[in-house]
N, C-alpha and C positions, 0 to 999 in steps of 0.2 A: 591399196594403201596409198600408192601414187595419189591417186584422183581424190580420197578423203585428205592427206596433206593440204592440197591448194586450197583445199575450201576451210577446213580449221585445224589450226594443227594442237590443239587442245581436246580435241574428238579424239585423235588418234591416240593420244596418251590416257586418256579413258579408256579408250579401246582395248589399248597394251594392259592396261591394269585392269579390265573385266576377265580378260584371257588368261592373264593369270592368275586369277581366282576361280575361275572354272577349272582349268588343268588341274589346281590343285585340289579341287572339292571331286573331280573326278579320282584322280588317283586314292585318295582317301577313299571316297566311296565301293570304286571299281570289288574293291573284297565282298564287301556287305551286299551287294548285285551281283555277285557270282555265286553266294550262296544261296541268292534268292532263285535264280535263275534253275540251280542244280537241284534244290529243294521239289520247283514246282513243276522243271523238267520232265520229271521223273513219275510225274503219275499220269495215270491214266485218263484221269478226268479234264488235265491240262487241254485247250485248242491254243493253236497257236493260231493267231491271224495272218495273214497275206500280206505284205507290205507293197504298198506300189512302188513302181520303177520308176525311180524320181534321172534317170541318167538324163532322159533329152533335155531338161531342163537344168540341170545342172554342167550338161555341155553347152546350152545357147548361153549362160552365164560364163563358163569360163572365156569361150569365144569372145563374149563383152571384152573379158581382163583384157585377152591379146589384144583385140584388134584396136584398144583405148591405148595400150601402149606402145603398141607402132605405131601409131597417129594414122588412121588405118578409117575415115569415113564411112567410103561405101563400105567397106565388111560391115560395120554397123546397123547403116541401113540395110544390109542383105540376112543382117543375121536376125532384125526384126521384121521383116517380111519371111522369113520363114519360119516364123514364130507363131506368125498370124494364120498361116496355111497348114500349120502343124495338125494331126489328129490325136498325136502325142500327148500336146500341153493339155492342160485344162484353162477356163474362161480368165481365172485369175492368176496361172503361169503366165500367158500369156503378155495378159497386162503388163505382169512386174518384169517380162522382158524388155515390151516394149518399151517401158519408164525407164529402164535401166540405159537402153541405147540411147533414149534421147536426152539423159542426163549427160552419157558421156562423150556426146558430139558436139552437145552445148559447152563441156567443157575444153573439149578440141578447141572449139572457136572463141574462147574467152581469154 
């Protein structure tokens, strides 16, 4: 949220108000997906699919947050160099790590 403020601070009040139309289309809905859930749970014929392990990627992104908000450079570049080296990410995890550190180092130095 820091780093979208400096850039528009009209995005973020978009933002505030997409999230709160999702929060509340989910709570609303949350019922109607639990019965669907328990409905289709429940038979035999049901697979459930495998979901991938989205954590490494979702940890070089939190690492983003911090090291943007200590003003924290090299973590940056360390944390997209190991993004690059990963067997974890995939072609296009990868990318939107790299993008992300180099957004938020240009924004360090701006």
């Amino acid at each position: 949220m820091k780093r979208e403020m400096q850039r528009d601070k009209g995005a973020v009040q978009d933002r505030k108000q997409m999230f709160g139309r999702e929060t509340r289309n989910y709570l609303l809905d949350e019922d109607k997906i639990n019965k669907y859930r328990e409905y289709f749970g429940n038979k035999p014929e049901t697979v459930f699919r495998e979901e991938k392990d989205e954590s490494a990627y979702l940890k070089a992104l939190n690492g983003i947050d911090k090291c943007f908000v200590n003003e924290d450079a090299n973590g940056l570049i360390e944390i997209a160099k190991n993004a690059k080296a990963s067997n974890e990410l995939s072609g296009w995890e990868k990318q939107m790590v790299a993008l992300e550190c180099r957004s938020a180092v240009m924004d360090l130095f701006v």
